[in-house]
MIDOSE-1310 file (N, C-alpha, C; in nm, 2 decimals, decimal comma, always signed):
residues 267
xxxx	-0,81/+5,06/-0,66/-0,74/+5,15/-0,74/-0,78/+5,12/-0,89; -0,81/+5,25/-0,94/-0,83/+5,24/-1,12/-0,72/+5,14/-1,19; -0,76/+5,10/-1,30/-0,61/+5,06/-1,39/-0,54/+5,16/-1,44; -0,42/+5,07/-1,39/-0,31/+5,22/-1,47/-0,30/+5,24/-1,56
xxxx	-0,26/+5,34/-1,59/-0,28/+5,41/-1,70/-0,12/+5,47/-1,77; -0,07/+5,41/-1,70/+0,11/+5,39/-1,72/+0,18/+5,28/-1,69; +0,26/+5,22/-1,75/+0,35/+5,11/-1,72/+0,46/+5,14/-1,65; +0,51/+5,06/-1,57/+0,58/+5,01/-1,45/+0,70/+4,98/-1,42
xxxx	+0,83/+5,03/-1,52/+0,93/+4,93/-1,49/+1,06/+4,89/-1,35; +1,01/+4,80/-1,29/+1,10/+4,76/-1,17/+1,24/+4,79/-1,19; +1,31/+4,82/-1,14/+1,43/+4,81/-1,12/+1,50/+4,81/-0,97; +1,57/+4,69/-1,01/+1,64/+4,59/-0,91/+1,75/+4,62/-0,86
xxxx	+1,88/+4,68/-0,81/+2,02/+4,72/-0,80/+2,05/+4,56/-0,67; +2,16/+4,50/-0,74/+2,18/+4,38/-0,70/+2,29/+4,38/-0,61; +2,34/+4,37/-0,55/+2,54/+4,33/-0,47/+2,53/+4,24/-0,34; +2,55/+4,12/-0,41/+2,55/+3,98/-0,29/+2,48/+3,95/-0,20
xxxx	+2,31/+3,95/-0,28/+2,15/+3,94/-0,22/+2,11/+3,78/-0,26; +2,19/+3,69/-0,29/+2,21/+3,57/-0,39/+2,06/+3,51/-0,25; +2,05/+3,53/-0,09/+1,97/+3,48/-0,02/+1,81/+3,50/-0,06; +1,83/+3,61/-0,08/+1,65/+3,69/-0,11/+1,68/+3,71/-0,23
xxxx	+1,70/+3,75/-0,35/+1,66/+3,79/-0,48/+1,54/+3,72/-0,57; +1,56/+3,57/-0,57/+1,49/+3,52/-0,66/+1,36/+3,57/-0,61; +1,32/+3,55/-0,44/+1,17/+3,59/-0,44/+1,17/+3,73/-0,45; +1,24/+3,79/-0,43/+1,23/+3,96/-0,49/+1,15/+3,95/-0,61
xxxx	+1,25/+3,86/-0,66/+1,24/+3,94/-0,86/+1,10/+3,84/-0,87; +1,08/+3,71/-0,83/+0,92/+3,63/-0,88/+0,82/+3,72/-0,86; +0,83/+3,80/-0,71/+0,69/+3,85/-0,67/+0,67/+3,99/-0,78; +0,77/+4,07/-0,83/+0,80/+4,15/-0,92/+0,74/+4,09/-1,05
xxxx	+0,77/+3,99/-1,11/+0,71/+3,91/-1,22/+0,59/+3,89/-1,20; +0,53/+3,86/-1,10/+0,37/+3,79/-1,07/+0,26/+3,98/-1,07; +0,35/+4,05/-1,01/+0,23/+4,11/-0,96/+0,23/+4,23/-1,13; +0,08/+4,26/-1,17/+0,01/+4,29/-1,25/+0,07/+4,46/-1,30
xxxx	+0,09/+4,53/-1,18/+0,16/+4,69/-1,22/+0,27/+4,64/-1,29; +0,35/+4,57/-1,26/+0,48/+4,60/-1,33/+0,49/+4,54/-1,43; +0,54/+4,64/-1,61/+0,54/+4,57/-1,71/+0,68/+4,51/-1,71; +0,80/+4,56/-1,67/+0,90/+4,49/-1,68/+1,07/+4,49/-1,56
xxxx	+1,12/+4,40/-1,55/+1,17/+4,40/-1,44/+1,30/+4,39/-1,50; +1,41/+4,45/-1,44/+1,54/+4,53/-1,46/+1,63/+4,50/-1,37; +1,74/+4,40/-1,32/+1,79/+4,34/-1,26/+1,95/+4,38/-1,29; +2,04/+4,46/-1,22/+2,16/+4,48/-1,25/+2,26/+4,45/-1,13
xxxx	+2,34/+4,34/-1,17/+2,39/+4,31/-1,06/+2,54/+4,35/-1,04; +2,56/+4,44/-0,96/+2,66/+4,55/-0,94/+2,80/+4,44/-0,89; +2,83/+4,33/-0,96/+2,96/+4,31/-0,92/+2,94/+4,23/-0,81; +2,88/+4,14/-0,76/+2,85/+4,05/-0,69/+2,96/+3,96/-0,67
xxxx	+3,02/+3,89/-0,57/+3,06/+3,83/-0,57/+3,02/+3,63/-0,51; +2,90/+3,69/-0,46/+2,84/+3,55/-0,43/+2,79/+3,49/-0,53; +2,67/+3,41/-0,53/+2,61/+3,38/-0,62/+2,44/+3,44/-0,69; +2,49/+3,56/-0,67/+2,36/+3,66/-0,73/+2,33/+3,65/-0,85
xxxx	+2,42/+3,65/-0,94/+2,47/+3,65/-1,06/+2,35/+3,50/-1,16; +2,41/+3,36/-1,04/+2,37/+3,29/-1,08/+2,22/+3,26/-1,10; +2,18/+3,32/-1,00/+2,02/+3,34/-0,98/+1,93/+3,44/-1,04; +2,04/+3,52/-1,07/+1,96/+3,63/-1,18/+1,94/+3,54/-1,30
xxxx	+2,04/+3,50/-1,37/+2,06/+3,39/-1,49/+1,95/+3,33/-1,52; +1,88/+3,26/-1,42/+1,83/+3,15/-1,44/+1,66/+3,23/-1,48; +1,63/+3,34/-1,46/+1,51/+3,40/-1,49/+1,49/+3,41/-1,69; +1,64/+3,43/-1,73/+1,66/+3,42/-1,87/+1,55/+3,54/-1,92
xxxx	+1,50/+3,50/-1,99/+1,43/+3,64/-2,06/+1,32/+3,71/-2,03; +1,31/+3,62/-1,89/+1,16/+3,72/-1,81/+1,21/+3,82/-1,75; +1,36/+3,85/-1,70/+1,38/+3,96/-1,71/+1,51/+4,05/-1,81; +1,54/+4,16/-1,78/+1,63/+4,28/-1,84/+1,73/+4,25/-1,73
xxxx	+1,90/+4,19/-1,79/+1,98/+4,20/-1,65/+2,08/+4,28/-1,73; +2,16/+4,36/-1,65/+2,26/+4,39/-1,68/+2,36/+4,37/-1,58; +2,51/+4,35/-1,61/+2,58/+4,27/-1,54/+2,68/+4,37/-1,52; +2,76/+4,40/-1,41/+2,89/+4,45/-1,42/+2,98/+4,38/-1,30
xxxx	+3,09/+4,37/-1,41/+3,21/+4,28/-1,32/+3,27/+4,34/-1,22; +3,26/+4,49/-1,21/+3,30/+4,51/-1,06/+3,21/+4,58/-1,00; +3,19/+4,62/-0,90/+3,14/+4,71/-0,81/+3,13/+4,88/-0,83; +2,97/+4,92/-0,88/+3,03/+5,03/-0,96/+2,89/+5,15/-0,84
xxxx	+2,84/+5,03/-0,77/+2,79/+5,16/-0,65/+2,67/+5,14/-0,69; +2,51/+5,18/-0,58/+2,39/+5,19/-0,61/+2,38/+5,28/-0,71; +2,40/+5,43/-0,68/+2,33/+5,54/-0,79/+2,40/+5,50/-0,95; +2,49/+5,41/-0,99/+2,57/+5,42/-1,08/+2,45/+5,25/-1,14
xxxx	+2,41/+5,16/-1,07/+2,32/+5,11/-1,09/+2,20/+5,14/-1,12; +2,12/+5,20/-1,06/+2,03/+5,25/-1,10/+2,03/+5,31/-1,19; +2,11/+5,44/-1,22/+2,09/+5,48/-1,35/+2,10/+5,36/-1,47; +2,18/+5,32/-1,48/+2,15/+5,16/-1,56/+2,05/+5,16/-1,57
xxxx	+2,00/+5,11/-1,50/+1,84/+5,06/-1,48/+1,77/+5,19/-1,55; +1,72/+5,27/-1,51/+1,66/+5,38/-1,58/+1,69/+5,44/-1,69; +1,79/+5,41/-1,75/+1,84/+5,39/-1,90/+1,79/+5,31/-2,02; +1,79/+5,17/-1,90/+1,75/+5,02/-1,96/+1,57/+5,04/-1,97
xxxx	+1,49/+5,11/-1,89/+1,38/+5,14/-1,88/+1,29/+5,16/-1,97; +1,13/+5,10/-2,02/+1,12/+5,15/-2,13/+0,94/+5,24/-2,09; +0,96/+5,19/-1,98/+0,83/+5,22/-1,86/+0,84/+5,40/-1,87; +0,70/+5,45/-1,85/+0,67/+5,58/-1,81/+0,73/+5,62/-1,64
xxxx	+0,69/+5,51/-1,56/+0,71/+5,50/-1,43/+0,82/+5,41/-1,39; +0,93/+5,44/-1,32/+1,00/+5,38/-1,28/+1,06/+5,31/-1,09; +1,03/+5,20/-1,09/+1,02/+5,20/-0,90/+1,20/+5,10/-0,86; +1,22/+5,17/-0,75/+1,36/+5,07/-0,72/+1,30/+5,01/-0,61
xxxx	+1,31/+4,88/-0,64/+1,35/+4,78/-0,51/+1,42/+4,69/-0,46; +1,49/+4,72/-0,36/+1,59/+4,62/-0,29/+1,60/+4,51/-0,32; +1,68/+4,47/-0,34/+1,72/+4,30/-0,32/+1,70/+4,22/-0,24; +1,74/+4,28/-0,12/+1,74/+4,24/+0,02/+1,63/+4,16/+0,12
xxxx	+1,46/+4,20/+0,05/+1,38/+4,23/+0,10/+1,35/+4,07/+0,13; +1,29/+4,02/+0,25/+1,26/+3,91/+0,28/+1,09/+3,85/+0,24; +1,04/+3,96/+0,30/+0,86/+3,92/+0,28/+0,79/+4,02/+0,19; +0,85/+4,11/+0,07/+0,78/+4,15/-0,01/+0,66/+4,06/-0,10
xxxx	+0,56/+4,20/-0,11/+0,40/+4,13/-0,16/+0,35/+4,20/-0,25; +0,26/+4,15/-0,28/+0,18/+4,22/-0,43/+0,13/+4,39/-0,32; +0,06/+4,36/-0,18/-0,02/+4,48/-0,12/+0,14/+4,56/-0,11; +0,21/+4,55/-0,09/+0,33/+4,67/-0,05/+0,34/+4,73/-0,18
xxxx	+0,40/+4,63/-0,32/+0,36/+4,70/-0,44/+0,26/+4,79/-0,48; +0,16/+4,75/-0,44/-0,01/+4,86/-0,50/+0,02/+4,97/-0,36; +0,06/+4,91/-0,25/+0,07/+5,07/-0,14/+0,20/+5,20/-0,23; +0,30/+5,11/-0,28/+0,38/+5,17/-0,36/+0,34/+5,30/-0,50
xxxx	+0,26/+5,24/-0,53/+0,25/+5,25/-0,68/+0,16/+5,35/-0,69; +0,09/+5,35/-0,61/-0,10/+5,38/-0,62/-0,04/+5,54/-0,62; +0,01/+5,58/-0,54/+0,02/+5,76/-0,57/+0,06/+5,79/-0,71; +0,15/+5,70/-0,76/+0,16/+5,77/-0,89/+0,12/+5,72/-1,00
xxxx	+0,07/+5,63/-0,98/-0,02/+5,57/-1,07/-0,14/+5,66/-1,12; -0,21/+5,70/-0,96/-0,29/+5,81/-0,96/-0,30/+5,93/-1,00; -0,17/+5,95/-1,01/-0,12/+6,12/-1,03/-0,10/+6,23/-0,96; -0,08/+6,18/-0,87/-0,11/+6,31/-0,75/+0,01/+6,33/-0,69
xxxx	+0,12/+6,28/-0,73/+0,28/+6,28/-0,66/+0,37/+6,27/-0,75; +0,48/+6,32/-0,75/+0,60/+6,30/-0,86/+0,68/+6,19/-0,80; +0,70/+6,18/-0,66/+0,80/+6,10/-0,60/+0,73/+6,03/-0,45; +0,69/+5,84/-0,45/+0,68/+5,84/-0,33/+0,80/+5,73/-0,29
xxxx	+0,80/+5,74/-0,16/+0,89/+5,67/-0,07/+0,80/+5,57/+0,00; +0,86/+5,51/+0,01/+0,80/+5,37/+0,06/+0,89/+5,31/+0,16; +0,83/+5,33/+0,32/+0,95/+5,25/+0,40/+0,90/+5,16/+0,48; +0,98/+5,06/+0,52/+0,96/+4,94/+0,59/+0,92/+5,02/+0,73
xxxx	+0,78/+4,92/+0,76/+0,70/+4,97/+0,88/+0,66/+4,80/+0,97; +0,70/+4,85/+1,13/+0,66/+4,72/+1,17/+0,53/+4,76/+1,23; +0,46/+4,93/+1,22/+0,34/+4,92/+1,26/+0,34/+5,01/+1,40; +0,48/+4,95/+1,46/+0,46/+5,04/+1,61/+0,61/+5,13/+1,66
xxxx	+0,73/+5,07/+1,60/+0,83/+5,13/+1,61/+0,85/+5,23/+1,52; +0,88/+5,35/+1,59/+0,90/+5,48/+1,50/+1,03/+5,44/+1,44; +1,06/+5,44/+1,30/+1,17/+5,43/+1,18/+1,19/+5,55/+1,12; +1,33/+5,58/+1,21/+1,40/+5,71/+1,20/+1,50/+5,72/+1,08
xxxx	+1,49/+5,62/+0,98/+1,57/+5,58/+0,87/+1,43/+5,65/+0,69; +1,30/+5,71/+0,71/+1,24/+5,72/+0,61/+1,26/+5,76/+0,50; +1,40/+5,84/+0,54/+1,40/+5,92/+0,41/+1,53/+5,80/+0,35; +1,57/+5,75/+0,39/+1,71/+5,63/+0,32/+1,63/+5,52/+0,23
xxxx	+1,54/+5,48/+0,27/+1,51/+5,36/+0,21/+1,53/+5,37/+0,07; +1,50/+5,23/+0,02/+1,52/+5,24/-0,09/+1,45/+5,19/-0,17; +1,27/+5,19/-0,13/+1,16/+5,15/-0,22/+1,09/+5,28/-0,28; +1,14/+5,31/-0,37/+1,06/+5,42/-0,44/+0,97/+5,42/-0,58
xxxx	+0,93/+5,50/-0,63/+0,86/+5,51/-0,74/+0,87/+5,65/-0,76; +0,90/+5,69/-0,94/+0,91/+5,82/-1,01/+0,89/+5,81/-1,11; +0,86/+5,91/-1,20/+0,81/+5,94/-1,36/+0,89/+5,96/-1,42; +0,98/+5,86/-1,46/+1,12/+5,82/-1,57/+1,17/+5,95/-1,62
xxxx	+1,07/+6,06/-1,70/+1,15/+6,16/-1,74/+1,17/+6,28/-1,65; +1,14/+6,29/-1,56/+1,16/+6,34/-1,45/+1,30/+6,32/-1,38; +1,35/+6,21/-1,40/+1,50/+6,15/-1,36/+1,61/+6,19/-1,48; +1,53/+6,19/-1,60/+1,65/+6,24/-1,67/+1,76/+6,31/-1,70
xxxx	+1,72/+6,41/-1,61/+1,86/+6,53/-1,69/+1,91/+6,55/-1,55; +1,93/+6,44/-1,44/+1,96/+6,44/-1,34/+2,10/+6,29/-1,33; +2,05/+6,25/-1,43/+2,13/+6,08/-1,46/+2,29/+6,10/-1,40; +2,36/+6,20/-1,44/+2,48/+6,20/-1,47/+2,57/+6,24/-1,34
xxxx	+2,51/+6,32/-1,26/+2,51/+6,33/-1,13/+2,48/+6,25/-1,05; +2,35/+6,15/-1,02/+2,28/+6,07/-0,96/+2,40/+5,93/-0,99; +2,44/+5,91/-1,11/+2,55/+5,82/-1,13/+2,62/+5,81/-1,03; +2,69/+5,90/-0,99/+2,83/+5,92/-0,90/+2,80/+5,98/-0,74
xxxx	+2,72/+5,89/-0,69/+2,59/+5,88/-0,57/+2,64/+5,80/-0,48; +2,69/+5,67/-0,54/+2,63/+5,59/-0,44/+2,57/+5,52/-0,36; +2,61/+5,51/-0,20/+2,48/+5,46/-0,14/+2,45/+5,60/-0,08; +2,47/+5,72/-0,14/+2,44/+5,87/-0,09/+2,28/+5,89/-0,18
xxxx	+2,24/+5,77/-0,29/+2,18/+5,80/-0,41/+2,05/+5,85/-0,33; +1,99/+5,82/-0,23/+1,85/+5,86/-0,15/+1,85/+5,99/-0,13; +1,94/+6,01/-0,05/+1,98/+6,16/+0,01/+1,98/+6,24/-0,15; +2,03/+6,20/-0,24/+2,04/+6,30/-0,38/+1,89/+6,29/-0,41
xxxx	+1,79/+6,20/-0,42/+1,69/+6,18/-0,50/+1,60/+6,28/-0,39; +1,62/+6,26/-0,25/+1,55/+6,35/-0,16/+1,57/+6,51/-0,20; +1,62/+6,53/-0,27/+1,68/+6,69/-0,33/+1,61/+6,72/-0,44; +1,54/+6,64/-0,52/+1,50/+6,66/-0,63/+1,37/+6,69/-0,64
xxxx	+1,28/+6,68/-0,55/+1,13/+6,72/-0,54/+1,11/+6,81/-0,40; +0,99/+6,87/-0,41/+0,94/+6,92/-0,31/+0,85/+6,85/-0,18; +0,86/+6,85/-0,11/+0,75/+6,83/+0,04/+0,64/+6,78/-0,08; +0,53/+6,92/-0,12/+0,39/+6,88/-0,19/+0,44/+6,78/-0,30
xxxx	+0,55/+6,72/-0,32/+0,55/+6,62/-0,45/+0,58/+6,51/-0,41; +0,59/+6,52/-0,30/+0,63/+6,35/-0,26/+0,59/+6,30/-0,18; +0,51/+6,15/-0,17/+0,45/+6,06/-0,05/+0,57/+5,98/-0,02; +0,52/+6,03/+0,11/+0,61/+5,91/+0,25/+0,50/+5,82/+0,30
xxxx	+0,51/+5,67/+0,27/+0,40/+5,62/+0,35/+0,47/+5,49/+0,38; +0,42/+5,41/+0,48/+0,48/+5,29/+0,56/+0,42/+5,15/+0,48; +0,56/+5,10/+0,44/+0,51/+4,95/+0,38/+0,45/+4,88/+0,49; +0,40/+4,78/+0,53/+0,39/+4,72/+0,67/+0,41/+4,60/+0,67
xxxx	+0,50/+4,61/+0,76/+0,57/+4,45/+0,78/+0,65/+4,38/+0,70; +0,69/+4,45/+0,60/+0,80/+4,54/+0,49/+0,96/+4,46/+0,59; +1,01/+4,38/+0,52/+1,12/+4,42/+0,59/+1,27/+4,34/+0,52; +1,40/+4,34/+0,50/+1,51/+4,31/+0,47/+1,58/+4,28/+0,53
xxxx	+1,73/+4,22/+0,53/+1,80/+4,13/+0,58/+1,90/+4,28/+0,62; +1,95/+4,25/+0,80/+2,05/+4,31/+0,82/+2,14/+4,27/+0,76; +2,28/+4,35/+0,78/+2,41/+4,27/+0,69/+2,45/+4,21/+0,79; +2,42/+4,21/+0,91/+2,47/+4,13/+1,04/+2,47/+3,94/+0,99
xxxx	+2,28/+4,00/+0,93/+2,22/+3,86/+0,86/+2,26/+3,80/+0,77; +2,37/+3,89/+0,68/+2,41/+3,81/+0,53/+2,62/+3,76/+0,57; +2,63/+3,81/+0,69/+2,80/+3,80/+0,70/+2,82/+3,80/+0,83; +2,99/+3,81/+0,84/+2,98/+3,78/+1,01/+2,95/+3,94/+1,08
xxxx	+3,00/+3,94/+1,19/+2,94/+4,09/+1,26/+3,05/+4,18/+1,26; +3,20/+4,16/+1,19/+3,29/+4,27/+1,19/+3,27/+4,29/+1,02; +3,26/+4,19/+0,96/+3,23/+4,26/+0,75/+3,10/+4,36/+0,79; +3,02/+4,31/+0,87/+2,90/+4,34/+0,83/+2,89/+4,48/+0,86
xxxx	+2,97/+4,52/+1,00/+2,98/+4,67/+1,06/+3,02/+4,71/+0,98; +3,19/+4,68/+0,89/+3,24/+4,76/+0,81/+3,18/+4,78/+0,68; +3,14/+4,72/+0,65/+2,99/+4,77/+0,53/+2,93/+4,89/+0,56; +2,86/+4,84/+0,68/+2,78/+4,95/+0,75/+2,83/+5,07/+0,69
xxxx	+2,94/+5,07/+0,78/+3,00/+5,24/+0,82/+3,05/+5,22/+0,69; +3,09/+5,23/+0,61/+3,08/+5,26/+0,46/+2,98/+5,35/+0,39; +2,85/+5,27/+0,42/+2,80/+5,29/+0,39/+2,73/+5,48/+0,44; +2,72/+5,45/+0,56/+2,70/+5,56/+0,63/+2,83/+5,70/+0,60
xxxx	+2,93/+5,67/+0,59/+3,00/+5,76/+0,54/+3,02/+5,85/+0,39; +2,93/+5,72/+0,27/+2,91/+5,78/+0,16/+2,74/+5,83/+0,19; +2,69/+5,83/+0,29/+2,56/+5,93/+0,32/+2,60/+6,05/+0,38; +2,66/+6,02/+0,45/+2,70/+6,16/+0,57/+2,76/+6,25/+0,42
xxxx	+2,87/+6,21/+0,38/+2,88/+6,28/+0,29/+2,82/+6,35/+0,15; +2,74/+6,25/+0,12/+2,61/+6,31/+0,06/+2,54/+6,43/+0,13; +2,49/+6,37/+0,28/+2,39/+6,55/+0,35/+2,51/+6,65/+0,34; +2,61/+6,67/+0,40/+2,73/+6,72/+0,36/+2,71/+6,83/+0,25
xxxx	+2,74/+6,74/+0,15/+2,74/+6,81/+0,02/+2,65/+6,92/-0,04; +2,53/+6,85/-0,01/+2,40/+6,93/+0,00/+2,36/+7,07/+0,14; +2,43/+7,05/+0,21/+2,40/+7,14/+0,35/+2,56/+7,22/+0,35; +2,68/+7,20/+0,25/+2,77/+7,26/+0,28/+2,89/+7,23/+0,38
xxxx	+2,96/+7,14/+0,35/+3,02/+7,08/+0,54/+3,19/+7,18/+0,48; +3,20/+7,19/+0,65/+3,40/+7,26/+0,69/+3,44/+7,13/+0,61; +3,59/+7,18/+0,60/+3,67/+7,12/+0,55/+3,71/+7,00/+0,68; +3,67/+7,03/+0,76/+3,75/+6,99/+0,90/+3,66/+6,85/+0,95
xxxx	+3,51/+6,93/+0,89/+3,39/+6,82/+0,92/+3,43/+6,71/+0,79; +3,47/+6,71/+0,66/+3,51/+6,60/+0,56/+3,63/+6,51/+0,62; +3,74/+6,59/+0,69/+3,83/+6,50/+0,75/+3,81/+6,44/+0,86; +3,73/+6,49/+0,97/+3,65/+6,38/+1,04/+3,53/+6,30/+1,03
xxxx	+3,49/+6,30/+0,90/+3,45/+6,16/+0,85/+3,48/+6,10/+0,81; +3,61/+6,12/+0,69/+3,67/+6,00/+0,63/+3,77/+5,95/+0,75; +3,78/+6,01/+0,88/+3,83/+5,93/+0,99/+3,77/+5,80/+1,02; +3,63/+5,81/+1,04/+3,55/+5,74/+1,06/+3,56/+5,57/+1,06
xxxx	+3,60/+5,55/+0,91/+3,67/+5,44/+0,86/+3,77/+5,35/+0,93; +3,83/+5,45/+1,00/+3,97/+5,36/+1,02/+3,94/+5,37/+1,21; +3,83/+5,34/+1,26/+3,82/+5,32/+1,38/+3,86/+5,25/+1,44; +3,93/+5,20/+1,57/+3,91/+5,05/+1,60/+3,82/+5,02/+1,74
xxxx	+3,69/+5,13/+1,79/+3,67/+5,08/+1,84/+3,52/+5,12/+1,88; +3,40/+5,10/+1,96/+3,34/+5,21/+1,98/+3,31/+5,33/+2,09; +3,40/+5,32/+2,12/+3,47/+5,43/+2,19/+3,49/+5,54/+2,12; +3,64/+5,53/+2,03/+3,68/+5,60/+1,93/+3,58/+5,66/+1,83
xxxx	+3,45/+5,54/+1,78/+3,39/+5,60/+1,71/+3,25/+5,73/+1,77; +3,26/+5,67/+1,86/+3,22/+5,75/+1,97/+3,27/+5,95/+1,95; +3,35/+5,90/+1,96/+3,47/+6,04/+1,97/+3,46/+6,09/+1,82; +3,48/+6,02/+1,76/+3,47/+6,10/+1,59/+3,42/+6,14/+1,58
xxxx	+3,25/+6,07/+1,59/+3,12/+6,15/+1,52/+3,12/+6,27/+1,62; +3,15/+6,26/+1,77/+3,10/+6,41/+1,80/+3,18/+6,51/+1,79; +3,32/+6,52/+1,68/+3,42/+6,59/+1,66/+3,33/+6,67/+1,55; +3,22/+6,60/+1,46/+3,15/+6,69/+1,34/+3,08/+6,76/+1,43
xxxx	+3,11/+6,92/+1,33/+3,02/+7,03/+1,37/+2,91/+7,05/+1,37; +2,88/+7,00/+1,21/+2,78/+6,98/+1,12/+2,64/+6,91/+1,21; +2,52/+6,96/+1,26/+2,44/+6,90/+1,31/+2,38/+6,79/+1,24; +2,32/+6,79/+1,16/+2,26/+6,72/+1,07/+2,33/+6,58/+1,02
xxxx	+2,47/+6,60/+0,98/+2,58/+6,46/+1,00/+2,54/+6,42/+1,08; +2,58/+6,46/+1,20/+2,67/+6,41/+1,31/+2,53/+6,35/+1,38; +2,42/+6,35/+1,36/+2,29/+6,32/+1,43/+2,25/+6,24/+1,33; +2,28/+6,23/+1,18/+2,24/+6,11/+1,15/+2,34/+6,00/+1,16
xxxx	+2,47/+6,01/+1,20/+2,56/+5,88/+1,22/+2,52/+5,88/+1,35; +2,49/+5,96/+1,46/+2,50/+5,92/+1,58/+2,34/+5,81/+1,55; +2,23/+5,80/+1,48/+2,11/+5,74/+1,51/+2,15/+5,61/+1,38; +2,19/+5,63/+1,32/+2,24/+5,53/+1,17/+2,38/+5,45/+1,21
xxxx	+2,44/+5,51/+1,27/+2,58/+5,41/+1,30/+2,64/+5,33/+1,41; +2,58/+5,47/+1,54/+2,58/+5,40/+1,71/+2,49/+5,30/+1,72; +2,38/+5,33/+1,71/+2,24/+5,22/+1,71/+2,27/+5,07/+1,61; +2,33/+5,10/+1,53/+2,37/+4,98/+1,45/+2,51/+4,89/+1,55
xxxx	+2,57/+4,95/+1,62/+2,70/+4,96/+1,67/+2,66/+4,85/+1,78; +2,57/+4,94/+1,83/+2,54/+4,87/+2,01/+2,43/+4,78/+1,91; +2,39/+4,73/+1,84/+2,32/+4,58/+1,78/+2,43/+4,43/+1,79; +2,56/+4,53/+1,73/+2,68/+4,44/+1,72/+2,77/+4,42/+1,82
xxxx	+2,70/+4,49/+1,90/+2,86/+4,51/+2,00/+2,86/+4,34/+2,11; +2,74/+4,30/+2,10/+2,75/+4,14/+2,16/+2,83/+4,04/+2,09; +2,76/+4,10/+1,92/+2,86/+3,96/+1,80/+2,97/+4,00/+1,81; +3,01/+4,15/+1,77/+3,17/+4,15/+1,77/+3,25/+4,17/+1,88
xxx	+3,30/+4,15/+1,92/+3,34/+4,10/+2,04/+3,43/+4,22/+2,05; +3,54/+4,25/+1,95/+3,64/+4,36/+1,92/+3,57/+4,49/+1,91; +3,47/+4,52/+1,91/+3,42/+4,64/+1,90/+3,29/+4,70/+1,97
């Protein structure tokens, strides 16, 4: 790859990664694209906080005492930005490298893309999650007059950003061997479900919003939440009309479900 010809600023969105961050954020420091790294740690309650600290002025942190959501992070971060190009990467990530970075970067570094996505690839299992992830790269002013909306996102923020370009402007290509800590892996297996499905319910309602959902389809997802079982959850998701919901919780929330259904015993 040529030298860039634009700078690079990382941005980090943080919430109780205190296991993986430091080598997140060093391999971010070491590798040559990126001029500066942007670390916001959304209200953490472990010790994320502490480990951001300790980097002191090699990076940009900004701190918030409660829990204010990914897209409300990020924007942060791309405020705090002083980069032409802007990339998010997870906290999470276990074996991130300089080569997943330059696989990242290189489209737009190049010029030939407004927006790429970058997802964890093991190489042979098809990853029905491409469009969620959350390794991307985009041309900072491009994001701007989008900030105020994209704020109040969530973990819906992918699905919003997947709205913003076309098919011809954006690369999808496979990190390899790319990969991050389930929440199974950071907690026990009933927090970790209920995270999950949290999380999946501020997505479902994201495609939602964008594809138009019944009134009827909004009340049977905020059902969703108060399951107790998977049976029941069973029964909810196929109460939505909405295809596109209801086929991304059935692949995003069952398949997470039957992962847990050994650990958690109750569900």
């Amino acid at each position: 790859m040529h030298k860039a010809s634009f700078s690079v600023s990382a941005i980090v969105p943080v919430f109780n990664e205190a296991k993986t961050v430091t080598r997140v954020v060093e391999v971010l420091l070491e590798n040559p694209l990126i001029s500066e790294v942007i670390c916001i740690n959304d209200g953490s309650t472990d010790h994320s906080l502490l480990r951001l600290k300790k980097f002191k002025n090699k990076i940009k942190l900004i701190n918030f005492k409660k829990n204010k959501g990914k897209g409300y992070a990020l924007v942060a971060g791309i405020k705090k930005a002083k980069s032409e190009i802007v990339t998010f990467i997870d906290a999470d990530l276990i074996n991130l490298s300089d080569k997943h970075l330059t696989t990242l970067l290189s489209p737009i570094l190049e010029k030939e893309f407004k927006a790429v996505i970058g997802y964890p690839s093991n190489g042979w299992t098809p990853n029905i999650f491409t469009d969620l992830t959350g390794e991307r790269a985009y041309y900072r002013n491009d994001l701007l007059p989008y900030l105020d909306e994209m704020a109040t996102t969530k973990f819906g923020v992918e699905i919003f950003l997947n709205s913003l370009f076309s098919k011809k402007e954006t690369k999808k290509l496979a990190l390899k061997q790319l990969r991050g800590l389930y929440k199974y892996e950071k907690c026990n297996a009933a927090d970790a479900f209920k995270g999950y499905l949290n999380e999946a319910i501020e997505i479902a309602l994201a495609i939602g919003k964008k594809e138009g959902l019944l009134k009827k389809d909004y009340q049977a997802i905020s059902q969703i939440s108060k399951v107790a079982n998977l049976k029941e959850l069973k029964l909810r998701i196929k109460d939505i009309a909405n295809k596109n919901v209801r086929q991304f919780l059935e692949k995003y929330v069952l398949n997470y479900a039957k992962i847990l259904e050994e650990k958690w015993k109750n569900f």
